[in-house]
C-alpha positions in Angstrom: 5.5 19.8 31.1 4.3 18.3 28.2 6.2 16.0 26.3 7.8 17.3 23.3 7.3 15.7 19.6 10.3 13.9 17.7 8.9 15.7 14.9 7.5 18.9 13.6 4.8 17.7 11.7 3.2 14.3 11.8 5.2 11.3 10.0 1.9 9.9 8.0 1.6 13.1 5.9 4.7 11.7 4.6 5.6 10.0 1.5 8.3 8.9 -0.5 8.7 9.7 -4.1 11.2 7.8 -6.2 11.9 8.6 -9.7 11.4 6.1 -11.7 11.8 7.4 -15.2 14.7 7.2 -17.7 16.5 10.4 -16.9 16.6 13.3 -14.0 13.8 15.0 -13.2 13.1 18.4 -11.5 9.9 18.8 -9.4 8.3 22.5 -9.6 7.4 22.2 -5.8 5.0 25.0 -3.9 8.7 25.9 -1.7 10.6 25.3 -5.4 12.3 23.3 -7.5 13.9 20.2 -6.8 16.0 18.2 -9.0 14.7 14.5 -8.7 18.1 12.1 -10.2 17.5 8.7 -12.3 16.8 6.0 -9.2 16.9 8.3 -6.1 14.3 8.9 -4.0 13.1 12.0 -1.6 10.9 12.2 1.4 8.2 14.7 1.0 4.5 15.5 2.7 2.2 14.1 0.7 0.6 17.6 -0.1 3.1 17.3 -2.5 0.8 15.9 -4.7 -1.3 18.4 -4.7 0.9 20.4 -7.5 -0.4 20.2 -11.2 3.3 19.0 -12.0 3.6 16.4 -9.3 0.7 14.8 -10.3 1.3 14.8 -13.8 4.7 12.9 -13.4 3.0 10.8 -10.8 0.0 9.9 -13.6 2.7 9.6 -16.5 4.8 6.7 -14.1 7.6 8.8 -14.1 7.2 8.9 -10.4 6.6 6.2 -7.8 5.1 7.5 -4.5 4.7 5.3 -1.4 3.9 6.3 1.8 7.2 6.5 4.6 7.6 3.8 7.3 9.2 5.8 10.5 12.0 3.3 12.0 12.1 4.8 15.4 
């Protein structure tokens, strides 16, 4: 039997996008929005960034992205 994944999609098409503007933010995502708060960060796949609005914010500095170092 093969041996199964610890997860469902592969952790390097992750990133980690951290808002780091003045006030909340909401990101107009592909699955929806998503409210973004002042200083707090959320994991997302990187093809994220594909979205007109991402990269806007992302180009502006309103939004740090880095990629996401798995602990395990």
């Amino acid at each position: 039997m093969p041996e199964r994944s610890l997860f469902s999609w592969k952790p390097t098409d992750v990133v980690t996008f951290t808002n780091a503007s003045d006030g909340n933010l909401l990101l107009d995502l592909a699955s929806g929005p998503q409210r973004l708060d002042k200083g707090r960060s959320l994991r997302l796949t990187a093809s994220a960034l594909d979205q007109p609005a991402i990269r806007a914010l992302v180009d502006a500095g309103k939004v740090k992205v880095e990629p996401w170092h798995n602990k395990r």
